[in-house]
C-alpha positions in Angstrom: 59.5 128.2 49.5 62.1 130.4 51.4 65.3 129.8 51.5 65.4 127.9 55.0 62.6 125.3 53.9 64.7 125.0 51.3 67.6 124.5 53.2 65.8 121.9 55.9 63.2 119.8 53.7 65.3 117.1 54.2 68.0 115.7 56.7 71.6 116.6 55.7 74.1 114.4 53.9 76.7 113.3 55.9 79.9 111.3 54.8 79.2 107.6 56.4 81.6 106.5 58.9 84.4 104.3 57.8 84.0 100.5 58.9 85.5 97.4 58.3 83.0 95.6 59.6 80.6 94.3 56.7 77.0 95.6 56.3 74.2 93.4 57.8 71.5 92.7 55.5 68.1 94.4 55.8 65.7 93.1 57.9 62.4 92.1 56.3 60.8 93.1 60.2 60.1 96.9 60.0 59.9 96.8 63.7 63.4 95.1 64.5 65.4 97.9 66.1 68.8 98.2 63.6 72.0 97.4 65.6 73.8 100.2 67.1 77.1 101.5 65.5 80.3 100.8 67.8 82.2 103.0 69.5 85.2 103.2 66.7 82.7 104.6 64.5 80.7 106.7 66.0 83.9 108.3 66.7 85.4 108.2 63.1 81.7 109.3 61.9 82.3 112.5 64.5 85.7 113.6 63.0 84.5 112.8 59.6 81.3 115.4 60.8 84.2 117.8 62.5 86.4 117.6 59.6 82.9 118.6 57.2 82.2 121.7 59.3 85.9 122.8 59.1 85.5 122.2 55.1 82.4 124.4 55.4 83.7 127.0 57.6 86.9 127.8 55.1 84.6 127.2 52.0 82.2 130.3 53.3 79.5 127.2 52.9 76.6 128.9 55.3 74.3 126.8 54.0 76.4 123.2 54.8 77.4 125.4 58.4 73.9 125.8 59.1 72.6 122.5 58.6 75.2 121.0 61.0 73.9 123.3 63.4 70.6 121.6 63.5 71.3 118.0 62.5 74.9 117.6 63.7 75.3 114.3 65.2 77.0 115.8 68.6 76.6 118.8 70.4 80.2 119.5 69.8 79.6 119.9 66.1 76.3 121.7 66.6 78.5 124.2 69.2 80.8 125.0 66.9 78.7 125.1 63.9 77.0 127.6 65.6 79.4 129.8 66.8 81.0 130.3 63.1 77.0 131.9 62.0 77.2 135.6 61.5 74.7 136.2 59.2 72.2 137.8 61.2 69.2 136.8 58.6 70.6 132.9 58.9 71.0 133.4 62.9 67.2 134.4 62.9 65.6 131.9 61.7 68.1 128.9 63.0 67.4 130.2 66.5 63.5 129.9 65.5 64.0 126.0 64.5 66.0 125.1 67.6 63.7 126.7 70.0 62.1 124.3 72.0 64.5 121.8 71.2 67.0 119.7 73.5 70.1 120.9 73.1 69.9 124.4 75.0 73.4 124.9 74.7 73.2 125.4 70.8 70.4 127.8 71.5 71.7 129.9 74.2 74.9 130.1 71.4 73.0 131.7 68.4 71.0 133.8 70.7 74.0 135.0 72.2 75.7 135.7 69.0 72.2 137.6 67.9 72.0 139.6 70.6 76.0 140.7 70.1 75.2 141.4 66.4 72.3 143.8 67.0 74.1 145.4 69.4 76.7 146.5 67.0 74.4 147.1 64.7 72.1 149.4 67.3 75.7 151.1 68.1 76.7 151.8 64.3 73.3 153.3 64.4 73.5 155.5 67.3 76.8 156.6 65.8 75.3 157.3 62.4 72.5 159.4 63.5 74.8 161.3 65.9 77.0 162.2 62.8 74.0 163.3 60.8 72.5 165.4 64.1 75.6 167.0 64.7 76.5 167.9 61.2 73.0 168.8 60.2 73.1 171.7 63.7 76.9 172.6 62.4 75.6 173.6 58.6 72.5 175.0 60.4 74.8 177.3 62.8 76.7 178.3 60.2 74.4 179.9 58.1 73.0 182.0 60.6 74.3 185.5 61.7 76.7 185.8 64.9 75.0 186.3 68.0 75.9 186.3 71.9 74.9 182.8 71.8 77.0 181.7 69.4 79.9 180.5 71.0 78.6 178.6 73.1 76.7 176.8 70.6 79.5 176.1 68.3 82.0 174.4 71.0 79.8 172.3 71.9 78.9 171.0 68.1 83.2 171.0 68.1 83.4 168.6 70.5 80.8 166.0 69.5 82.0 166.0 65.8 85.8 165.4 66.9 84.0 162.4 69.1 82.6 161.1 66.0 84.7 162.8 63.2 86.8 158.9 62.7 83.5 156.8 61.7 81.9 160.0 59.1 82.2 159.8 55.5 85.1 161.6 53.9 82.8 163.5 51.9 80.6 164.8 54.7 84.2 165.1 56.6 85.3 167.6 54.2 81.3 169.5 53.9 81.2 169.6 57.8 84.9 170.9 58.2 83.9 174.2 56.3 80.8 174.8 57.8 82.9 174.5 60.8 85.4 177.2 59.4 82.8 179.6 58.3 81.0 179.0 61.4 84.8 180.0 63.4 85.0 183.2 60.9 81.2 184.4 61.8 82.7 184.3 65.6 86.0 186.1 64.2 84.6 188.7 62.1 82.7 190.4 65.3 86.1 190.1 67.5 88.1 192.3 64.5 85.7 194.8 64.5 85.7 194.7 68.2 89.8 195.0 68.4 89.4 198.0 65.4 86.7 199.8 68.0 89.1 199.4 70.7 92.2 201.1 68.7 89.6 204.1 68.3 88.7 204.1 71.5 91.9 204.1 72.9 92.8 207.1 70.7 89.9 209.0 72.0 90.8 207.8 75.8 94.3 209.4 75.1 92.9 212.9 74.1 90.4 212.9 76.8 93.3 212.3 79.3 95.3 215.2 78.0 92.3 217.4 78.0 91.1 216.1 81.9 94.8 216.8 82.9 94.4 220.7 81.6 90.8 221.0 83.0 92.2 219.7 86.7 94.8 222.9 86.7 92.0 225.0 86.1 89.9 223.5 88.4 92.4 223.4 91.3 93.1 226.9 90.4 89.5 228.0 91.3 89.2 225.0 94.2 90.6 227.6 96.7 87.6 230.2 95.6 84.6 227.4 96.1 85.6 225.6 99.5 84.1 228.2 101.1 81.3 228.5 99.1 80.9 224.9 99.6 81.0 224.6 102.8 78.6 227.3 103.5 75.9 225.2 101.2 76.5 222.0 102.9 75.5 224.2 105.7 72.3 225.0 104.5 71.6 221.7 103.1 72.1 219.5 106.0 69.5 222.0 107.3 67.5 221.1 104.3 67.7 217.2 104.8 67.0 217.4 108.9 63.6 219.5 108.1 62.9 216.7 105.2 63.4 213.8 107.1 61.4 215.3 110.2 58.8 215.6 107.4 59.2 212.3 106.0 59.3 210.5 108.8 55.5 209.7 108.7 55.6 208.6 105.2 58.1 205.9 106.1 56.3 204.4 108.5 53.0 204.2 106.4 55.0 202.5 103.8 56.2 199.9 106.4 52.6 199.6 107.6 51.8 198.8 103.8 54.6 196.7 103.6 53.2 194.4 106.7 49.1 194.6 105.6 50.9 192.6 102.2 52.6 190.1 104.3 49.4 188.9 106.1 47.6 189.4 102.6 49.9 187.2 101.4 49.5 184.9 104.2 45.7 185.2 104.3 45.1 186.4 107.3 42.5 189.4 106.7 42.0 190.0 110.5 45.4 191.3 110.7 45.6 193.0 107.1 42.8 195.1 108.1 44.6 195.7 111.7 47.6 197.3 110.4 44.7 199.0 107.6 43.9 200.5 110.7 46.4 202.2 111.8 47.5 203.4 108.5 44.4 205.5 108.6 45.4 206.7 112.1 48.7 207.7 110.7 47.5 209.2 107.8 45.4 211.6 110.2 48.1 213.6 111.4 50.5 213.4 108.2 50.8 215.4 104.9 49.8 214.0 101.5 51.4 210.9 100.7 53.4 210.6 97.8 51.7 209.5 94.5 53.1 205.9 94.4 52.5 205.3 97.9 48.7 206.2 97.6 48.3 204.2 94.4 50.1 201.4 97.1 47.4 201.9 99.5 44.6 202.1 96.8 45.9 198.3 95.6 46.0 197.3 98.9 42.5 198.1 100.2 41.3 196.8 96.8 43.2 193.6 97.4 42.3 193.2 101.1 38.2 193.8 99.9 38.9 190.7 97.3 40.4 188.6 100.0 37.4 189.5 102.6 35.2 188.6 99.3 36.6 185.5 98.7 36.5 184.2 102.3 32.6 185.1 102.5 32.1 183.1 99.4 34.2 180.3 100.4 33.5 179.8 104.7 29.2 180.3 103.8 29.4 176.6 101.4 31.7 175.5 103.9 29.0 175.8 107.1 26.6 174.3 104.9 28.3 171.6 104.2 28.9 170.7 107.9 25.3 171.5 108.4 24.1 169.3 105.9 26.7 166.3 107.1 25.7 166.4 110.4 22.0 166.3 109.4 22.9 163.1 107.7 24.5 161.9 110.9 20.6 161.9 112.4 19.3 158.3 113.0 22.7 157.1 110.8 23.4 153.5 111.5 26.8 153.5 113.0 28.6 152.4 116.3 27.9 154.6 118.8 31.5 155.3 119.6 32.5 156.1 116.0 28.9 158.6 116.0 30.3 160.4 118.8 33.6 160.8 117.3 32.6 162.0 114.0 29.8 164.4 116.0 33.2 165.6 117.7 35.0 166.1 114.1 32.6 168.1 112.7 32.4 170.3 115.5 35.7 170.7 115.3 35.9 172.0 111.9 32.5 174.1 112.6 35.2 176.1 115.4 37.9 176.3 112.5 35.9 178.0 110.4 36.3 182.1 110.6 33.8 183.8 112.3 31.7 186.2 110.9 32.2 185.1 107.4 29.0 185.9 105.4 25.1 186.2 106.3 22.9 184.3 108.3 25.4 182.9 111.0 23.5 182.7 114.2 20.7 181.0 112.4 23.7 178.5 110.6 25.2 178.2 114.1 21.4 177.2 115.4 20.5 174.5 112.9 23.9 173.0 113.3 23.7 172.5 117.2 20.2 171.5 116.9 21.3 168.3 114.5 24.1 168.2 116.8 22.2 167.6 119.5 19.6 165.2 117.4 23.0 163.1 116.4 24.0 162.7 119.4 21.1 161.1 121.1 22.2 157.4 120.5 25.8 158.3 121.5 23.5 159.4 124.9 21.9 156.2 125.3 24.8 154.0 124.4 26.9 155.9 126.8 23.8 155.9 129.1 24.1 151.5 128.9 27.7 151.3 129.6 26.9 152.9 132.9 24.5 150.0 133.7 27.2 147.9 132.4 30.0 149.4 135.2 27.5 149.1 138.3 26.6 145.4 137.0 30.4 144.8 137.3 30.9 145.8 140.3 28.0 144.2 141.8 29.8 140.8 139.8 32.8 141.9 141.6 31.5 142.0 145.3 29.9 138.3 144.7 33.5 137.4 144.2 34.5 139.0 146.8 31.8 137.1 149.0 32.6 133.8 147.2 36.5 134.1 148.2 35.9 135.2 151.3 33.6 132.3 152.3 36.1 129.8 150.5 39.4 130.9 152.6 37.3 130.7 155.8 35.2 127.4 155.3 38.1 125.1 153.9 39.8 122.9 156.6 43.2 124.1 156.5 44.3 121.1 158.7 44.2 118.8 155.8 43.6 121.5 152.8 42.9 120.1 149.0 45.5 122.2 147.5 44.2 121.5 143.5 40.7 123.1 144.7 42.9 126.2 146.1 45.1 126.5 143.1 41.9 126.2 140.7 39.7 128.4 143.1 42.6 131.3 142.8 42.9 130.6 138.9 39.4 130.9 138.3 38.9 133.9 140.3 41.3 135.9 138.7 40.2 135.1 135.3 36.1 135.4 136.2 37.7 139.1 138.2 39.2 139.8 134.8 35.8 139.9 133.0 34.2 142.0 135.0 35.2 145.2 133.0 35.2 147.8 132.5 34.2 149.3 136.4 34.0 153.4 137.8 37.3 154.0 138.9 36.3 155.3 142.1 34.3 152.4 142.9 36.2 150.0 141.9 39.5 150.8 143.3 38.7 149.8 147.3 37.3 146.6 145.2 40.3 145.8 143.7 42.2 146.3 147.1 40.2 144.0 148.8 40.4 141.4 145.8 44.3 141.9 146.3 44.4 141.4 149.7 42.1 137.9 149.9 44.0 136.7 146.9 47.4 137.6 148.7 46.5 135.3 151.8 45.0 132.5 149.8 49.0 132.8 147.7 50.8 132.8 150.6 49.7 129.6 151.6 49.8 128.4 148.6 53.4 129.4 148.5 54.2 128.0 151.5 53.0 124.4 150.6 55.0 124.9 147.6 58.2 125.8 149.2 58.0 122.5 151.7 57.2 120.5 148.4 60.2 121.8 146.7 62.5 121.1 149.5 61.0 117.1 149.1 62.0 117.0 145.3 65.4 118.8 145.7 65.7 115.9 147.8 64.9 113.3 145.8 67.0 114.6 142.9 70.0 115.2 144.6 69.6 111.2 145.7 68.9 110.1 142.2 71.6 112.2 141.3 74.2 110.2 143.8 72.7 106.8 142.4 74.5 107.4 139.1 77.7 106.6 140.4 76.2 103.5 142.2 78.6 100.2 141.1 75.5 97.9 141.5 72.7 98.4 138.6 70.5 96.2 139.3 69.9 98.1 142.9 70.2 101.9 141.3 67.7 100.9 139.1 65.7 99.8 141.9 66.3 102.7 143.9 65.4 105.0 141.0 62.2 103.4 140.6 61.3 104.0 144.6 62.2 107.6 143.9 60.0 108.1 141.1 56.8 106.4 143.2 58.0 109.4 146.2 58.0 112.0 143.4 54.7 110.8 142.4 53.4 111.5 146.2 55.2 115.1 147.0 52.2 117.9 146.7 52.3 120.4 144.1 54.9 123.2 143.0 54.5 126.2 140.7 54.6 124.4 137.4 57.4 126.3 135.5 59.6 125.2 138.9 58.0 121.7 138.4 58.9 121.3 135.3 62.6 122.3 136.2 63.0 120.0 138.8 61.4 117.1 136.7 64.1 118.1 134.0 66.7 117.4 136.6 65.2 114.4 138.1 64.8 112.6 135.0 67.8 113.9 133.2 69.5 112.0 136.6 67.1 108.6 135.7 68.1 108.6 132.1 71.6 108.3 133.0 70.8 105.2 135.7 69.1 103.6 133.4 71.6 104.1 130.1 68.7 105.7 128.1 70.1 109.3 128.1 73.2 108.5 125.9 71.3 105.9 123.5 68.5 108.4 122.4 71.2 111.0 122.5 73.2 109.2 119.7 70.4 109.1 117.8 69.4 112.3 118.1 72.4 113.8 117.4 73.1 111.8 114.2 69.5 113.2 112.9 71.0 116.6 113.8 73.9 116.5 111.5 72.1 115.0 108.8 69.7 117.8 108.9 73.1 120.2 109.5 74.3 118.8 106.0 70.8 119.3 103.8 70.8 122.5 105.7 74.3 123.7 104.4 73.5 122.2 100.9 70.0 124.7 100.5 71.8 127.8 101.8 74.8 127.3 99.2 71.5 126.6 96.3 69.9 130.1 97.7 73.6 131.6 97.5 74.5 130.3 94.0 70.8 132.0 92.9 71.7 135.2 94.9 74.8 135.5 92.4 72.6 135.0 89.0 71.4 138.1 86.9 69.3 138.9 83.8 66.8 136.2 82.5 68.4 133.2 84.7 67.6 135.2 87.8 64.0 136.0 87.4 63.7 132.3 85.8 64.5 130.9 89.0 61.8 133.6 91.1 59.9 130.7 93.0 63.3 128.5 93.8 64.0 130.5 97.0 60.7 130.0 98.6 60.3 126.0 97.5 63.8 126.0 99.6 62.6 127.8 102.4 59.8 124.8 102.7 62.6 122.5 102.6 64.7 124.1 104.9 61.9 124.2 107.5 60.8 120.4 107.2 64.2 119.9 108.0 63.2 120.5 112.0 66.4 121.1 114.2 70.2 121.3 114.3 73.3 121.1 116.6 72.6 123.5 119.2 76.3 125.2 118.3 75.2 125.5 115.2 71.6 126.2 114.8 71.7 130.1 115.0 74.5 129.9 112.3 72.9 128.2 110.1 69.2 129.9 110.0 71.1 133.2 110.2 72.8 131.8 107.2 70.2 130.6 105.8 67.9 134.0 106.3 70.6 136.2 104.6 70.8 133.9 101.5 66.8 135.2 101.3 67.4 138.6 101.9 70.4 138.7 99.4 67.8 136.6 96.8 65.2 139.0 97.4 67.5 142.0 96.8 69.0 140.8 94.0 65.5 140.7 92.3 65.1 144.1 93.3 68.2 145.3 91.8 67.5 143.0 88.7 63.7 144.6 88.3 65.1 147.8 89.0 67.7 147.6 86.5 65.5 146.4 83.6 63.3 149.4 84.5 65.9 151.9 84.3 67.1 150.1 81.1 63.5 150.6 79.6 63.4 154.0 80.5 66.8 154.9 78.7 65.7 153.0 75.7 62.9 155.6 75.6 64.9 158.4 76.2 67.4 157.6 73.3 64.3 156.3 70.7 62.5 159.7 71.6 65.8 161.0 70.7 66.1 159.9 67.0 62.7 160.1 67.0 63.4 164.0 67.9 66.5 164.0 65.2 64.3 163.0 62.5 61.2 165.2 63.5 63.9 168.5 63.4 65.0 167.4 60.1 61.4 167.8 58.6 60.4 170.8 60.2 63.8 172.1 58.7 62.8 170.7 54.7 66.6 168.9 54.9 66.7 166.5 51.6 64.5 163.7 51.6 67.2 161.3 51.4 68.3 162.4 54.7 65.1 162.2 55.8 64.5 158.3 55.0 67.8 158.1 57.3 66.8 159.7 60.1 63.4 157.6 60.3 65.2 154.7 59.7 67.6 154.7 62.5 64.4 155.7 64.4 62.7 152.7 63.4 65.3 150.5 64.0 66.0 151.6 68.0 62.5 151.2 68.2 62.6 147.8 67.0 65.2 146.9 69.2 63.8 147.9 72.6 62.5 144.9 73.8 60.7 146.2 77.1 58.9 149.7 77.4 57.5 151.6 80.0 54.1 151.8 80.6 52.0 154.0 77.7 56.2 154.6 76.3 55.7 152.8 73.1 52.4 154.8 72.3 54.3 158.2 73.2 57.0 157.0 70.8 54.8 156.3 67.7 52.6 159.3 68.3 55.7 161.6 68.7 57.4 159.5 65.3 54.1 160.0 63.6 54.1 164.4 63.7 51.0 164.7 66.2 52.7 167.6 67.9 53.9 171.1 66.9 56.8 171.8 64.8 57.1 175.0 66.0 60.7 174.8 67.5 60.5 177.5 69.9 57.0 176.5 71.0 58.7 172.9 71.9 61.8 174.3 73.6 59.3 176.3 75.6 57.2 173.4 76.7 60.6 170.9 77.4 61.8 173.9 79.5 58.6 173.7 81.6 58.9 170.2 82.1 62.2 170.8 83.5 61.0 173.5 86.1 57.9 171.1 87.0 60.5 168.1 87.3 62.3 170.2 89.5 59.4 171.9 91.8 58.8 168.2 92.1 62.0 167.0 93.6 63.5 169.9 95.1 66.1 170.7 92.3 67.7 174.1 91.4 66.3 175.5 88.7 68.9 178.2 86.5 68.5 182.0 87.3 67.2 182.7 83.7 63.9 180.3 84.4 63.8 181.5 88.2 60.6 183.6 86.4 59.1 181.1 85.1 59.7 178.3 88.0 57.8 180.8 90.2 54.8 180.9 87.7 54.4 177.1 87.7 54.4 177.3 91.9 52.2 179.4 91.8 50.2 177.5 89.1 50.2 174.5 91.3 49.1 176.0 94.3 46.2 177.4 93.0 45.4 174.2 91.5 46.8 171.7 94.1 44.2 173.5 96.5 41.7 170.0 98.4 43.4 167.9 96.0 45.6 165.3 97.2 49.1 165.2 95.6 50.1 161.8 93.3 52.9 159.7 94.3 56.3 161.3 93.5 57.6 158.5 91.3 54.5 158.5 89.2 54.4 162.1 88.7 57.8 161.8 87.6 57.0 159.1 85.0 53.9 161.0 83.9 56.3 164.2 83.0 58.7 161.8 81.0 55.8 160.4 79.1 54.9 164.5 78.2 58.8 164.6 77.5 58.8 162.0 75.0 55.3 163.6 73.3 57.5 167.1 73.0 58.0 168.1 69.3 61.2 168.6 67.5 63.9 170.4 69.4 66.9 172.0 68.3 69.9 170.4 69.6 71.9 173.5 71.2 68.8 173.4 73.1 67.6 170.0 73.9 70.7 168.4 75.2 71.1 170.5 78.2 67.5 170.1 78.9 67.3 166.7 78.2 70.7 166.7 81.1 68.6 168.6 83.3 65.4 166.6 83.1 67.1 163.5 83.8 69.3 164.8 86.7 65.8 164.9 88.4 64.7 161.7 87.1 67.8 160.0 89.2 67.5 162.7 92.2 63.8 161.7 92.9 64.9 158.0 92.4 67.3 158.3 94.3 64.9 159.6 97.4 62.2 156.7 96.6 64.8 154.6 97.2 65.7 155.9 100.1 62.1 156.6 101.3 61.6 152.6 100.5 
């Protein structure tokens, strides 16, 4: 039995709660509910429980602590009980027998004081391993001989020991301060013998001067005597150098013409390469031999411009059969004829891309491929072929209307005219003229003038009627509007009736204007007959009610908008259950409608992006958590493949362990890359592993447009070129993937020294945020 079920197999002994009240006897009914304790003792039993826990607490009594946690009668009791737990072991396994429970606030307690504890303890971790890394790289640096390098690897070591020098052990403290002063004499020793060099050499200088002052008299001595020598040979070379350049001046020009055939090489363009060939060969016509490294030039570049001819003869021939073949497959294919013809188009597009004279056989390539061309496009012929019935049908449809307008204006009796069969004659019409498409645009354009020109007569009669009409019910609004200041009801309300039997009468208007002046009119008859301000009480009592739920769901959206962590995600669905809400609430004050939705809409958006910023901060979390495991895992990796003591050892993989342990969400295939890199399946060569995190690097920062240091400039330029040759008719990975793929490699690195790694590891995740950073911005 562990020591919880020992601890919980049976409720806690409280001390009973003083009364003066004398106990009832018991009752022989096992279902008769006991009588509940009064309110004097339920209070004296809660400071006799209080006054227990403080007992406890001073005692150091975990075990009496804990079980008030669980059974104490309030949640006062239980609170505090809980918050005086810092035994992580006894933490554990209370926060398992609450979970699930009622009281949420004892929980959210103990798993708060958990998660503080662990993050000490993950903290006194980091700090231990960062003592052992750092002095484990100081002893290492110190038993090596001084280099250029060195330096620069010990001030680094310096300054992370002094950062963590406080928390090491005084023994290590003493061990790491003398590899730290032999490592400071290794860089001494070479400046000594440097400052002894320089005493010799400033000897040496001395003597030399004295001996360059004595030469100089002689030599200005005889300067006299060689002038005119001198100038008489500068004479006869600048003689020398006119007649050289007049002979050279060929040469330069064919190295030019060299230097341009590369350039088009390098851009594949053979036609011009072999232009500027060309000429080179006129040039070397009239000229004298060329110098040995230009013809071995010239030699390189005919070889190189035969491969590139080579490879585009092996490359365009596959390429013609491969249109051939897809537009043979486009014979008899079942697909819309438009979509056939376009694809028929495509292809012969690319056929004209293609670089002519490529390979063998092209007139007869060229000949199938039209043929099947031809073949593919016969349904295209036909369909095209139907659409042209289709046009002349139309515009035989069209002249019918035509005839059918024309007859209606001239045979209706315009003396008494049934304006609803004009209005729905003109609608119809127009809609039946609107289906006759599509039409020849020749043809069809003195159609549609016509169509214009009979519509236009039949409209402006129509619009004539409608203007009389709307003079009538101007009229009869602007009467109703007088009755409203009538004294005598009874006869306004009279009156108002006569006026709505006349409205009823009046001939049509264009609806939207109808509508208007039916607003008016009836806005006017509302007010006779005291209707208007009766449903507009009502109304606007609905309205502020729904103004009030309104401004109680947008403060519920803004208190979620200001959550984080677990209680934000909890609460994922609550925004959208309070959009439905917020909708069956209908409408608002007019003054305040567009305040309120806007309100309303931004309480969504800043819901929505507080998610965002939530998901995206427990994804950056999860990727640091890798970084920093792979790191131990990386410390303790080094320390095997450098045999350190085993005890050491068993350190290092602990503290690896136990960061792994405490990362509670990974990225995707990062807890596999962690085990396999913990487990040794890599190399321990070290400077095989520096090589391949360096590389990473340079591909991290190909990938997101980085600078890359002038010593790996080389090397950046081989892993270009390494992706162009293979990126070529393959399509290129999202850039946020490709970048999470390369930390995944990153993490499966081997061991790494740590002069090296940590400016790497800097590097490598400057890109990581940079090409966040533009997804971000891209999103």
């Amino acid at each position: 039995m562990s020591f919880f079920s020992r601890l919980f197999r049976k409720a806690p002994s409280l001390p009973p709660a003083p009364s003066s009240a004398p106990r009832s006897a018991p009752s022989d009914n096992a279902g008769k509910a006991l009588p509940k304790p009064r309110a004097v003792d339920r209070a004296l039993a809660a400071l006799a429980e209080e006054k227990a826990l403080q007992s406890a607490i001073d005692a150091g009594d975990v075990q009496a602590v804990a079980r008030l946690v669980v059974a104490g009668s309030s949640t006062k009791v239980r609170q505090a009980a809980a918050h005086a737990i810092d035994d992580p072991e006894v933490l554990r396994q209370l926060i398992r027998d609450v979970r699930g429970g009622n009281d949420k606030s004892v929980y959210k307690v103990l798993t708060s004081k958990r998660d503080v504890l662990l993050e000490q303890s993950r903290k006194r971790e980091q700090l231990q391993a960062e003592i052992n890394a750092v002095s484990v790289a100081l002893e290492r640096l110190s038993q090596r001989p001084y280099d250029v390098m060195y330096s620069s690897k010990l001030e680094p070591l310096e300054r992370r020991w002094e950062a963590v020098a406080a928390q090491a052990d005084p023994e290590l403290l003493g061990k790491v301060q003398q590899w730290i002063d032999g490592a400071r004499e290794t860089v001494a020793e070479p400046l000594r013998q440097a400052a002894a060099a320089a005493s010799r050499e400033l000897a040496a200088a001395d003597a030399a001067a004295e001996a360059q002052r004595q030469r100089q008299q002689q030599a200005q001595a005889s300067a006299a005597a060689a002038a005119e020598q001198a100038r008489v040979f500068d004479e006869q070379k600048r003689a020398l150098d006119e007649m050289q350049q007049a002979e050279q001046q060929p040469v330069r020009q064919i190295a030019e013409l060299i230097r341009k055939a590369r350039a088009a090489l390098s851009d594949g363009s053979t036609s011009r390469a072999a232009g500027v060939r060309r000429t080179i060969a006129e040039k070397l016509a009239g000229a004298a031999p060329l110098p040995a490294n230009l013809a071995s030039q010239l030699q390189q570049l005919d070889k190189q411009l035969d491969e590139l001819k080579d490879w585009k003869n092996f490359s365009v021939a596959p390429k013609r059969v491969e249109l051939i073949e897809e537009m043979e497959l486009l014979i008899d294919a079942s697909l819309d004829p438009l979509a056939l013809a376009e694809r028929i188009k495509s292809l012969q597009d690319e056929w004209r891309t293609l670089g002519k004279g490529a390979g063998e056989n092209v007139e007869a390539d060229w000949q199938r491929f039209q043929e099947a061309s031809q073949k593919a496009y016969q349904p295209c012929s036909e369909y095209f072929a139907a659409q042209a019935l289709v046009r002349e049908e139309n515009l035989r449809r069209r002249d019918a209307l035509i005839a059918r307008l024309t007859a209606f204006e001239s045979g209706h009796s315009w003396e008494q005219p049934d304006w609803q069969a004009v209005i729905r004659t003109l609608r119809e019409i127009k809609q039946e003229w609107r289906g006759c498409s599509p039409v020849d645009r020749g043809a069809g354009k003195p159609q549609q003038e016509k169509f214009i020109a009979l519509t236009a007569s039949l409209q402006g009669r129509l619009d004539t009627e409608y203007a009389r009409n709307l003079k009538q019910k101007e009229s009869l609004i602007e009467r109703a509007r007088l009755l409203i200041e009538s004294d005598d009801g009874r006869k306004a309300i009279d009156a108002i009736k006569a006026l709505q039997q006349q409205w009823r009468s009046v001939g049509p208007v264009p609806r939207e204007v109808d509508q208007r002046l039916w607003g008016e009119f009836r806005q006017h008859s509302d007010a006779v007959f005291q209707k208007r301000e009766q449903d507009f009480a009502a109304y606007t009592a609905g309205l502020e009610s729904n103004k009030t739920q309104a401004i109680v769901l947008c403060e519920q959206l803004e208190d979620i908008a200001a959550l984080e962590g677990a209680e934000l995600l909890a609460r994922a669905g609550a925004p959208e259950e309070l959009r439905t809400a917020f909708k069956a609430l209908g409408e608002f004050p007019r003054a305040d409608t567009r305040e309120l939705r806007n309100r309303f809409e931004q309480g969504l958006e800043r819901c929505e992006a507080s998610r965002t910023r939530q998901r995206a901060r427990d994804a950056e979390r999860a990727w640091n958590d890798l970084f920093e495991a792979a790191n131990h895992v990386r410390a303790y990796r080094l320390a095997v493949a450098l045999n350190l003591d085993t005890p050491r050892l068993d350190t290092l993989k602990e503290a690896a362990e136990t960061c792994i342990a405490s990362v509670q969400q990974w990225p995707k295939s990062g807890l596999d890359a962690i085990k396999q890199a913990l487990a040794g399946e890599r190399s321990m060569d070290l400077a095989a592993n520096e090589v391949v995190a360096k590389m990473l690097c340079i591909r991290a920062e190909i990938l997101t447009d980085s600078p890359t240091p002038p010593e790996d400039q080389a090397l950046r330029r081989e892993v270009q070129l390494q992706r162009l040759v293979q990126g070529m008719g393959q399509r290129l990975r999202d850039e946020e993937t490709q970048l999470d793929t390369l930390a995944i490699e990153w993490v499966r690195v081997g061991p790494v020294e740590d002069v090296a790694y940590e400016p790497l590891l800097q590097r490598f995740r400057r890109c990581r945020e940079r090409g966040n950073a533009r997804v971000h911005d891209r999103g």
